[in-house]
KOLTISE-691608 format. One line per 5 residues: number of its first residue (from 0); their letters; for each residue x, z, y of N, C-alpha, C. Coordinates in steps of 0.05 Angstrom, whole numbers, padded with zeros to 5 digits. Each point is the difference from the previous one (the first is absolute). Layout:
REM residues N
NUM) A) X Z Y X Z Y X Z Y  ... .
REM end
This chain:
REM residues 298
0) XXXXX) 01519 01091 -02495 00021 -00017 00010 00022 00017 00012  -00009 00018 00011 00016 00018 00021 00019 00017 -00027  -00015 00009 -00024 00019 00015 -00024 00020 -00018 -00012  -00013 -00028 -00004 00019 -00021 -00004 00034 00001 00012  -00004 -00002 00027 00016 -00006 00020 00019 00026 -00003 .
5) XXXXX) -00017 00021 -00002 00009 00031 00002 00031 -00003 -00026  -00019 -00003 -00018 00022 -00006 -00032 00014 -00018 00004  00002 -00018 00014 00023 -00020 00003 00013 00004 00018  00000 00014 00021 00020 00018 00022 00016 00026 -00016  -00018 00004 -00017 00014 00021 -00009 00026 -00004 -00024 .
10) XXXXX) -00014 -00024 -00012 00022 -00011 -00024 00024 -00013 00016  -00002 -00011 00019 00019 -00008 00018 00017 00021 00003  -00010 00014 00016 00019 00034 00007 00014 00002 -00028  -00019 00009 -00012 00017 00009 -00034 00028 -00015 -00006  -00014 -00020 00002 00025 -00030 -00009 00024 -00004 00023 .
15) XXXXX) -00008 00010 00027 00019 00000 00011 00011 00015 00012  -00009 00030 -00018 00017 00028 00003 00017 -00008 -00032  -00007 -00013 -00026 00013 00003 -00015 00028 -00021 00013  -00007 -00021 00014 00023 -00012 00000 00015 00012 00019  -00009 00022 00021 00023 00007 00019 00018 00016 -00015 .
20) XXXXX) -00010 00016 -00018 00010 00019 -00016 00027 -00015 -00021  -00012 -00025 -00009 00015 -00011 -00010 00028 -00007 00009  -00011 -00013 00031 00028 -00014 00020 00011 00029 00005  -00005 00025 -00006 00006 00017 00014 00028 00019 -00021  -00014 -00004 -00017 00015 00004 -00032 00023 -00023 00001 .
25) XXXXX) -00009 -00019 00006 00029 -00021 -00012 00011 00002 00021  -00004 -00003 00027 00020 00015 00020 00020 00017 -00006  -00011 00022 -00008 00013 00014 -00013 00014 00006 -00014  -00003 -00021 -00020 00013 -00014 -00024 00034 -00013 00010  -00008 -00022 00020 00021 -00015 00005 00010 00011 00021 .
30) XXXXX) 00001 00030 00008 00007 00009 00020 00026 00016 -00026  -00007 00015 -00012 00013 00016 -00013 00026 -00020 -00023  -00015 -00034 00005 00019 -00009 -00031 00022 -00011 00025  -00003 -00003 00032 00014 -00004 00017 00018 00025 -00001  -00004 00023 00002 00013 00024 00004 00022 00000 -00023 .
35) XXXXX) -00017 -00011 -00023 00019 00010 -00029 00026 -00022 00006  -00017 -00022 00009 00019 -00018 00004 00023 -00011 00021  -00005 00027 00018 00017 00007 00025 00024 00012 -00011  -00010 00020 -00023 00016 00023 -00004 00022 -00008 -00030  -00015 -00023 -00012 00010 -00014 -00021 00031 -00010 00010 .
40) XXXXX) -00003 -00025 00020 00014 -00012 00018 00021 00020 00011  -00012 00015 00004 00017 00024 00021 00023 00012 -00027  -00012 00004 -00030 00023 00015 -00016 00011 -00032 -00005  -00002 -00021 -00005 00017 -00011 -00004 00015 -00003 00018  -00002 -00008 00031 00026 -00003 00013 00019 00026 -00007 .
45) XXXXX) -00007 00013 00007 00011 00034 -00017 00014 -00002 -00020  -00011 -00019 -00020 00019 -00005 -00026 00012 -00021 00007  -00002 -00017 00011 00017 -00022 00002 00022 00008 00021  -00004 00023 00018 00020 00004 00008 00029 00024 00003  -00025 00010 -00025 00020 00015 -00024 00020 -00022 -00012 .
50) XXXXX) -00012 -00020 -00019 00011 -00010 -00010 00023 -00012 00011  00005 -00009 00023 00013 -00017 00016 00024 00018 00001  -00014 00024 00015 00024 00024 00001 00020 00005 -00024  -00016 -00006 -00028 00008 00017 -00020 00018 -00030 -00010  -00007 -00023 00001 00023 -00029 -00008 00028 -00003 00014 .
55) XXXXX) -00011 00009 00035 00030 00007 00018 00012 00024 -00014  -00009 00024 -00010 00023 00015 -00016 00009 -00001 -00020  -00014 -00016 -00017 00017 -00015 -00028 00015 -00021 00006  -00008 -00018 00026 00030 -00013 00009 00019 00012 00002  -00006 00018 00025 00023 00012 00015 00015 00026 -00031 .
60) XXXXX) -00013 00012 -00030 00010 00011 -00011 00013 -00022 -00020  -00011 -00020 -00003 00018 -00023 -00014 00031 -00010 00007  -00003 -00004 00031 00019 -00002 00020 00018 00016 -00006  -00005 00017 00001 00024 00032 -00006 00005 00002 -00024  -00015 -00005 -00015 00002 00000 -00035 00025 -00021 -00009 .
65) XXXXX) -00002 -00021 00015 00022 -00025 -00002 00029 00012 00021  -00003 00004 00019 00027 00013 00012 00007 00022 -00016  -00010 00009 -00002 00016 00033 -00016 00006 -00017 -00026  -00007 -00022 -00018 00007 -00013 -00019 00025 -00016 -00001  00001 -00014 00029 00024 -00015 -00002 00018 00017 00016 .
70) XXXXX) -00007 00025 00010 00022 00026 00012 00010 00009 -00033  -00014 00009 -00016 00002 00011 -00023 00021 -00024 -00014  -00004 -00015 -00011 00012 -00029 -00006 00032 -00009 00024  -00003 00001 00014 00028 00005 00010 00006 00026 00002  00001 00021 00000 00017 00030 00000 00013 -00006 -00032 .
75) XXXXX) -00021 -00012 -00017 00005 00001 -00028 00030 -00029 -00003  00000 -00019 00006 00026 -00020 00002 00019 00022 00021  -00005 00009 00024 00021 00011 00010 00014 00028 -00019  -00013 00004 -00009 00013 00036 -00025 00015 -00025 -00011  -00018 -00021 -00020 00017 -00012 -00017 00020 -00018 00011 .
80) XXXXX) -00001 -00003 00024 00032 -00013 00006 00015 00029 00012  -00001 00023 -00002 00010 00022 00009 00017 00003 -00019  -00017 00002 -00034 00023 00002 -00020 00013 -00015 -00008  -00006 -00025 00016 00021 -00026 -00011 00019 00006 00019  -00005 00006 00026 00022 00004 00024 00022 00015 -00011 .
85) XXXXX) -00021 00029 -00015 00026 00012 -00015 00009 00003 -00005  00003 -00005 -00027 00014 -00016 -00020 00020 -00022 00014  -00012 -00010 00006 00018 -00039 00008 00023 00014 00019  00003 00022 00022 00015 00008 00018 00023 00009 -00015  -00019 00018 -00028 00026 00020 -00012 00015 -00009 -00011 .
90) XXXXX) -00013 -00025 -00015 00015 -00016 -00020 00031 -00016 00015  -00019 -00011 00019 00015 -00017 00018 00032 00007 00022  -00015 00025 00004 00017 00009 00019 00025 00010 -00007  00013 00007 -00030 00031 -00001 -00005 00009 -00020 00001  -00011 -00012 -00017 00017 -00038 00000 00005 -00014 00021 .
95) XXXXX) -00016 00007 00026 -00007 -00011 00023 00028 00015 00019  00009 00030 -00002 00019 00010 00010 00020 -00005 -00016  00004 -00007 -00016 00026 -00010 -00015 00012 -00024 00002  -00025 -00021 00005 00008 -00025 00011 00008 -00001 00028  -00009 00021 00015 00007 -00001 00025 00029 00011 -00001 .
100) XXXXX) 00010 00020 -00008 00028 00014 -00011 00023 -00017 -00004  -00022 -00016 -00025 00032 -00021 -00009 00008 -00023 00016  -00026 -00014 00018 00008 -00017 00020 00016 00007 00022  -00010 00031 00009 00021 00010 00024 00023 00002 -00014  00008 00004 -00022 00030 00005 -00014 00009 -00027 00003 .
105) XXXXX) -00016 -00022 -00009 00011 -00026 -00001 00002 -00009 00023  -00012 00010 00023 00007 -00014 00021 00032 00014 00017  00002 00026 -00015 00017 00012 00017 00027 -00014 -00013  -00004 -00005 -00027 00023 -00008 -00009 00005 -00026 -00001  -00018 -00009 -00003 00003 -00038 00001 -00005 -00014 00025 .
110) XXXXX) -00013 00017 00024 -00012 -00008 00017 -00025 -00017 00001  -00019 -00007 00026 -00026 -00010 -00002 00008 -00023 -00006  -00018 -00014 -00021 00001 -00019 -00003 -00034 -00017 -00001  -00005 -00013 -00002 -00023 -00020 00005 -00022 00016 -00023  00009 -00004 -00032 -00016 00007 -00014 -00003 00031 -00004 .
115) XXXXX) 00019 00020 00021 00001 00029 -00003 -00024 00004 00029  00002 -00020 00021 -00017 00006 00014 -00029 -00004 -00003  -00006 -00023 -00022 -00029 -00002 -00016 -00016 00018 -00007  00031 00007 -00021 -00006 00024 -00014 -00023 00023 00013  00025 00008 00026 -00006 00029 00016 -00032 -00006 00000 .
120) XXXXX) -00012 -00032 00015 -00018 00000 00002 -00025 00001 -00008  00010 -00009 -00026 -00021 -00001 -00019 -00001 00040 -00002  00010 00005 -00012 00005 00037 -00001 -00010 00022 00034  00001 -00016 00016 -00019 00006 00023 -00026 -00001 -00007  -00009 -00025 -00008 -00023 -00015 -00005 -00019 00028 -00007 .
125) XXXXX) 00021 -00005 -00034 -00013 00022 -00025 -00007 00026 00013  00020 00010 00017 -00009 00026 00018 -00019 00004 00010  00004 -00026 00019 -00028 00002 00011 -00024 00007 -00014  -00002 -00017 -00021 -00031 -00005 -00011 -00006 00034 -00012  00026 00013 -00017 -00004 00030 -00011 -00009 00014 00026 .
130) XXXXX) 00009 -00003 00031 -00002 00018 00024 -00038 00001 00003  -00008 -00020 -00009 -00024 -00018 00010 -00020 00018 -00020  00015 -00002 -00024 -00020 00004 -00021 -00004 00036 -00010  00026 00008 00011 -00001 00028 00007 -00020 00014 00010  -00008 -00013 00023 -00031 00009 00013 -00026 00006 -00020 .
135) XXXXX) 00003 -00011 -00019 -00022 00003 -00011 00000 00021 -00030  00030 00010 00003 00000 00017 -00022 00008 00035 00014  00007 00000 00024 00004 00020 00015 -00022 00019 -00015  00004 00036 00002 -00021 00011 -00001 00006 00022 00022  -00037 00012 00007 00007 00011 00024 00008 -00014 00023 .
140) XXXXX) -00005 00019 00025 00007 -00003 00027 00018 -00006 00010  00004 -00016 00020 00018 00009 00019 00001 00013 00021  00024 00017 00023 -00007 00001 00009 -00011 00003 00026  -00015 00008 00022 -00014 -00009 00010 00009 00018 00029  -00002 -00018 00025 00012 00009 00021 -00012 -00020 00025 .
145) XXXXX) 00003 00010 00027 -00007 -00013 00016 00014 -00028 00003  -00004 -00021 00007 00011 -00019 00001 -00012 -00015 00025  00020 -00015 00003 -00017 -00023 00032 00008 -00030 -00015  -00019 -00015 00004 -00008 -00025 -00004 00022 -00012 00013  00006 00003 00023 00016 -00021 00017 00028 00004 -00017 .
150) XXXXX) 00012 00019 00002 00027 00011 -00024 -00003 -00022 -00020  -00019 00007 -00014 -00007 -00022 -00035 00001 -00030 00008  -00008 -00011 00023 -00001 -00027 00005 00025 -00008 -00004  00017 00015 00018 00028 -00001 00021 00014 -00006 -00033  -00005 00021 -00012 00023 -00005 -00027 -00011 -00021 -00018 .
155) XXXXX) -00022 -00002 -00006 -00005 -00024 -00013 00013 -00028 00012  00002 -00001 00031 00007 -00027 00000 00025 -00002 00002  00016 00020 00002 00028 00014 -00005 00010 -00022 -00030  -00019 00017 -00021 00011 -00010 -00016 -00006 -00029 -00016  -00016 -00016 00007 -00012 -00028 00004 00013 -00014 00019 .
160) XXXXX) 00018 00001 00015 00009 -00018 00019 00012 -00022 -00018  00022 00002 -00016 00006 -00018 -00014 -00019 -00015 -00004  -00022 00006 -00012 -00024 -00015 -00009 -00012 -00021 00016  -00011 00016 00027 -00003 -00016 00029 00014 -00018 00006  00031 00008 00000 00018 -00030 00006 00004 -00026 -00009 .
165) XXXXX) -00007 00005 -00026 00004 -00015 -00024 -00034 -00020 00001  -00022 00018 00003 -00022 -00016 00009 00000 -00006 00020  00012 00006 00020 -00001 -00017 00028 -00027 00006 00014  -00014 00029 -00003 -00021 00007 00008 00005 00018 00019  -00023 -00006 00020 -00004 00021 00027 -00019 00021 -00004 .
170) XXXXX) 00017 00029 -00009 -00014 00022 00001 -00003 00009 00029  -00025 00013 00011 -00007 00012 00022 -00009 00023 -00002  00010 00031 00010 -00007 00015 -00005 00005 00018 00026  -00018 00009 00016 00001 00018 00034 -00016 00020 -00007  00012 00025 -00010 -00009 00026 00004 -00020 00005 00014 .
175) XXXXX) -00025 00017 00003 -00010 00013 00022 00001 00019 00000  -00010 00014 00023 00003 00029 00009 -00025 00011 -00011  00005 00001 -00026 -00035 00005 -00014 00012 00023 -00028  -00018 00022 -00005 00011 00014 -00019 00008 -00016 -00021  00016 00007 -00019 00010 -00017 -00023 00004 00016 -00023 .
180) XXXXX) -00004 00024 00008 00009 00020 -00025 -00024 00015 -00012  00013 -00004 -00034 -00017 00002 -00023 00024 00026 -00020  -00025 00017 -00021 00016 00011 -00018 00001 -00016 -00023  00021 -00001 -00007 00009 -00020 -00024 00029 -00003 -00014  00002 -00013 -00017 00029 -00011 -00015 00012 -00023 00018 .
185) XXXXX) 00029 00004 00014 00004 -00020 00020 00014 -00018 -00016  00007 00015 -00022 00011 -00037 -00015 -00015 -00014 -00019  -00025 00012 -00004 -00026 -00021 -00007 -00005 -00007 00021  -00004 00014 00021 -00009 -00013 00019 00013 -00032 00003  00028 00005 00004 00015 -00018 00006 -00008 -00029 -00022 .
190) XXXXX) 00003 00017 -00023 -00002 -00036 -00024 -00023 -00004 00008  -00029 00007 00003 -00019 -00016 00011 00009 -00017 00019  00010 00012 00023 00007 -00023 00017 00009 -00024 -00007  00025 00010 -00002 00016 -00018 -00014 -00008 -00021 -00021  -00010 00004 -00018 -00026 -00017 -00015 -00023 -00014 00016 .
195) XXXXX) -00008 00007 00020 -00017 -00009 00016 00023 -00028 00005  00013 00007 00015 00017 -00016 00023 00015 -00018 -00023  00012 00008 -00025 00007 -00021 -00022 -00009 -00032 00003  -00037 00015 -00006 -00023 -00017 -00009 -00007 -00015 00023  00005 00014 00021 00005 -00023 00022 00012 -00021 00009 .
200) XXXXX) 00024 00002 -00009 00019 -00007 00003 -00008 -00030 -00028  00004 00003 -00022 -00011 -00017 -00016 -00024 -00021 00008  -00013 00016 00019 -00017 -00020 00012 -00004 -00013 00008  00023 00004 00026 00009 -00014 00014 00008 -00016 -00001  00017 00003 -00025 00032 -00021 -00013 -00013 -00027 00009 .
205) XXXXX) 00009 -00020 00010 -00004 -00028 -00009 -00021 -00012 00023  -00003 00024 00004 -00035 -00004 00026 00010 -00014 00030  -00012 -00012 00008 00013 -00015 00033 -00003 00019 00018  -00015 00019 00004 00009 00031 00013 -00001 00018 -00015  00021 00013 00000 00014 00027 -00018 -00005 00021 00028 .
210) XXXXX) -00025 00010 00001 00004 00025 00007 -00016 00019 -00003  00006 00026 -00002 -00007 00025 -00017 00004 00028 00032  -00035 00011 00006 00000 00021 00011 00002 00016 -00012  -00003 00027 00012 -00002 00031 -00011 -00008 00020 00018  -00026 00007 -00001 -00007 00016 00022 -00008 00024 -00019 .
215) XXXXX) -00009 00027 00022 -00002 00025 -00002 -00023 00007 00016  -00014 00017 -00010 -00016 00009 00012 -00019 00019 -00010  -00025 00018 00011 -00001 00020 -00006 -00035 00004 00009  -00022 00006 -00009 -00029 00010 00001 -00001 00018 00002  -00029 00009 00000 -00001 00033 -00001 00005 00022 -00020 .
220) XXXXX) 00003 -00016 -00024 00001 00002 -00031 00027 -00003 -00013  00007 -00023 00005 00024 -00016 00000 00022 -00002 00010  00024 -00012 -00013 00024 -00011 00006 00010 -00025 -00016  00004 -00021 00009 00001 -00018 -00012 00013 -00015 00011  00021 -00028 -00018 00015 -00017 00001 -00009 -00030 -00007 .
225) XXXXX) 00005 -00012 00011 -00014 -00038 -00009 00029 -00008 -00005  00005 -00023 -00016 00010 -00019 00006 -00009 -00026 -00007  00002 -00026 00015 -00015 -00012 00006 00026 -00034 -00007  -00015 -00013 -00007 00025 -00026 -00008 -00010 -00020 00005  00009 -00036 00007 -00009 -00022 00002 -00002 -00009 -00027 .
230) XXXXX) -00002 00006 -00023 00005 -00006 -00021 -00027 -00015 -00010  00003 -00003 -00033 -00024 -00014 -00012 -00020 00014 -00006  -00004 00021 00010 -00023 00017 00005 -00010 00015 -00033  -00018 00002 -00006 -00005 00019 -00021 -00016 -00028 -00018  -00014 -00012 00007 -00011 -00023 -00014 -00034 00010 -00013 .
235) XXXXX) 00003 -00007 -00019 -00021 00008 -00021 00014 00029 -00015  00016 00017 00005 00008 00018 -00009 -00014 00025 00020  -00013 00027 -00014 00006 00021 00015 00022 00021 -00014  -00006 00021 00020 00023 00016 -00001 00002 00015 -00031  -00029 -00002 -00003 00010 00019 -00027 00010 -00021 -00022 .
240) XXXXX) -00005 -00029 00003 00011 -00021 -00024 00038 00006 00011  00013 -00007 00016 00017 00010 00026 00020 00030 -00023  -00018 00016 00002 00003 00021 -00005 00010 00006 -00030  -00011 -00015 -00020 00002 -00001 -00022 00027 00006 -00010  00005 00014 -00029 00031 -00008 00001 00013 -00026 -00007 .
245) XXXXX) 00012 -00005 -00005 00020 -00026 00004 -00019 -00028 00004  -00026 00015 00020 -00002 -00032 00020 00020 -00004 00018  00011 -00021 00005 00017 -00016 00020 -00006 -00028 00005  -00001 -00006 00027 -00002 -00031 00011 00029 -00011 00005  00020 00027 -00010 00025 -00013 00002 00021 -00026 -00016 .
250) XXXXX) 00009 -00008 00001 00009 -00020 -00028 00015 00020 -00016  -00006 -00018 -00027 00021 00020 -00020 00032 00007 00007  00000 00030 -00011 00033 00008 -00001 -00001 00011 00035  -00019 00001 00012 -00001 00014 00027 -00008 00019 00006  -00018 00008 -00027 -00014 00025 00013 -00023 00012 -00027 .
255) XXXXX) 00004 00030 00006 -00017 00005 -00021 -00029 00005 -00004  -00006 -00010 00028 -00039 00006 00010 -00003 00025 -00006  00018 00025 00010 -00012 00023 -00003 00013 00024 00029  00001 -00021 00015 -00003 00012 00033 -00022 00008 00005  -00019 -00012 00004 -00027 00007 00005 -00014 00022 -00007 .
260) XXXXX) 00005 -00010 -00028 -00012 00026 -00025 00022 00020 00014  00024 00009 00001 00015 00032 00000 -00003 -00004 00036  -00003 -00012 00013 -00013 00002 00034 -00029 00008 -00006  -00028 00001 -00013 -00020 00013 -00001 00003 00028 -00017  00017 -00002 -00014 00005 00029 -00011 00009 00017 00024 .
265) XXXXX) 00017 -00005 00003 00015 00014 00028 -00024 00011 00022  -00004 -00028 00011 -00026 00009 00023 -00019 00017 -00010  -00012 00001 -00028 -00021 00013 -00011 00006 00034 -00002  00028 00004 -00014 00010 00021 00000 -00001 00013 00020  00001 -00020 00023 00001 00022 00034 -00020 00005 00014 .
270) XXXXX) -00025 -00008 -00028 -00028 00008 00020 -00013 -00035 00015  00023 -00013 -00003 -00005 -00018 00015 -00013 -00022 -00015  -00014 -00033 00017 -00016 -00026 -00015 00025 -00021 00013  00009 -00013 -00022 00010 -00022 00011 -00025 -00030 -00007  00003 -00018 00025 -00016 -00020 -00007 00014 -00024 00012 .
275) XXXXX) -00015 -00032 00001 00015 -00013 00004 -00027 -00018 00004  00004 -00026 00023 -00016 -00019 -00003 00017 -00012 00022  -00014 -00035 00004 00015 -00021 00009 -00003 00002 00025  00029 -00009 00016 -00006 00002 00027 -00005 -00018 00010  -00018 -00009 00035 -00011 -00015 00007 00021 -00016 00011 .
280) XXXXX) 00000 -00031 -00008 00026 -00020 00008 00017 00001 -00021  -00006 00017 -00029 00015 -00016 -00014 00020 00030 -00012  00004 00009 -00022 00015 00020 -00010 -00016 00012 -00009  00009 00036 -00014 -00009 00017 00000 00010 00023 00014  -00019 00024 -00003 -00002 00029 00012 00005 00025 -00021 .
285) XXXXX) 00014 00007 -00001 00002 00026 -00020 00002 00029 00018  -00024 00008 -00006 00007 00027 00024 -00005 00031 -00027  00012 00019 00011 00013 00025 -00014 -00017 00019 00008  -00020 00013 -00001 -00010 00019 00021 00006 00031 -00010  00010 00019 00013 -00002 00027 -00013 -00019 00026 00018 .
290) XXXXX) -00003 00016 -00014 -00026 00026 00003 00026 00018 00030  -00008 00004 00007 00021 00017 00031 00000 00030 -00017  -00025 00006 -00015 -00002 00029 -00014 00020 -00019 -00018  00014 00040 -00018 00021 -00014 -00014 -00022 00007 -00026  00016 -00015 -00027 -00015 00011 -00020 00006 00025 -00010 .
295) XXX) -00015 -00002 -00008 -00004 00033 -00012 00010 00006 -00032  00003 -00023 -00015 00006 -00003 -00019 00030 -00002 -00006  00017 00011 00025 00030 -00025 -00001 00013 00028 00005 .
REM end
């Protein structure tokens, strides 16, 4: 009885050394498919946040892929209105001084008369638009010298007053005692302005307050000019639609929508960003900014 008992203590042990061995093994087991599965987990966030990384730089190279496209795509219309500029100026520009010739003859001899004074104007007009379109066939520099901002204001509105009176608009413009001087072309400088303050002025037209600031001022980086209008503000337009050539919000026979466009050439040429957005209460903001270093290229 006692060997009995003996063999069945003992098959016990056996049986429950084989099963410790067993729990001991699969322990083991699900210890290690935890581990694999720590380290599994672990390369995917790894890849997933590679991946993440690597979709933000095919945005952000897509992004750039499309600006340098529609940069590329406009440089390419601006060359090609460069050789239309050139052309159209050369062609234009004898007939244009001959008509002006024979009207001053006819006025000297017949005196002004109604349809000699049309005339002149229409023949201003034409000038104008060749002066305008000149810009874009120029080659080479101009060139380039210290200039002060406050000077460039002063003459721009010098020569816009007519303009002002006639719109019945309140320009405001108070100097500060703040640097203002940039190296640059002072009579680009100036048609920017002047184009600025135009387009203001058009803005204005018709508006129940007509008035147009102009401030100055200067960063650590910077020098820069705003002008600022009660006008109809920029709308659903930005600056670079704005910018385009012969966009205009002006009515026909007023204008050739290519201020903007030879005002960002200008500013660009000087190192400088022109931009524009709507101001609060109604108008817009067009501000000019230039580099204080001069360029290096000029």
């Amino acid at each position: 009885m006692t060997r009995a008992w003996l063999s069945t203590g003992v098959f016990i042990l056996f049986i429950g050394t084989l099963l410790f061995a067993w729990q001991v093994r699969r322990a083991r087991f699900v210890r290690a498919e935890l581990i694999r599965s720590a380290a599994e987990e672990s390369q995917l966030r790894a890849a997933n946040a590679r991946l993440e990384i690597e979709i933000e730089e095919r945005r952000a190279a897509q992004a750039s892929l499309q600006k340098t496209q529609d940069q590329l795509e406009r440089a390419g219309r601006l060359a090609a209105l460069g050789q239309l500029a050139s052309s159209v100026t050369h062609e234009l520009g004898q007939p244009i001084a001959a008509m002006r010739n024979q009207l001053t003859a006819s006025e000297m001899s017949e005196g002004a008369t109604g349809l000699n004074k049309k005339m002149q104007a229409l023949v201003a007009r034409m000038e104008d638009i060749t002066r305008q379109l000149k810009f874009f066939s120029r080659k080479g520099r101009d060139q380039f010298e210290e200039v002060d901002l406050t000077d460039v204001i002063h003459t721009a509105l010098d020569l816009l007053e007519p303009n002002i009176q006639v719109t019945e608009a309140k320009v405001r413009f108070a100097p500060k005692d703040v640097g203002t001087r940039l190296v640059g072309n002072r009579m680009r400088l100036e048609q920017v302005m002047t184009n600025l303050v135009r387009n203001a002025l058009d803005a204005v037209e018709g508006a129940i307050t007509r008035e147009i600031e102009i401030t100055v001022g200067q960063d650590d980086k910077t020098v820069w000019f705003k002008v600022s209008d009660t006008g109809h503000g920029l709308g659903d337009q930005t600056l670079d639609d704005l910018r385009e050539p012969f966009a205009t919000t002006r009515e026909s026979g007023k204008g050739m929508g290519l201020g903007l466009t030879i005002s960002a050439g200008i500013v660009s040429d000087h190192g400088g960003v022109l931009s524009a957005y709507d101001r609060p209460g109604g108008g817009a903001v067009f501000k000019a900014a230039f580099s204080k270093e001069p360029n290096e290229t000029h």
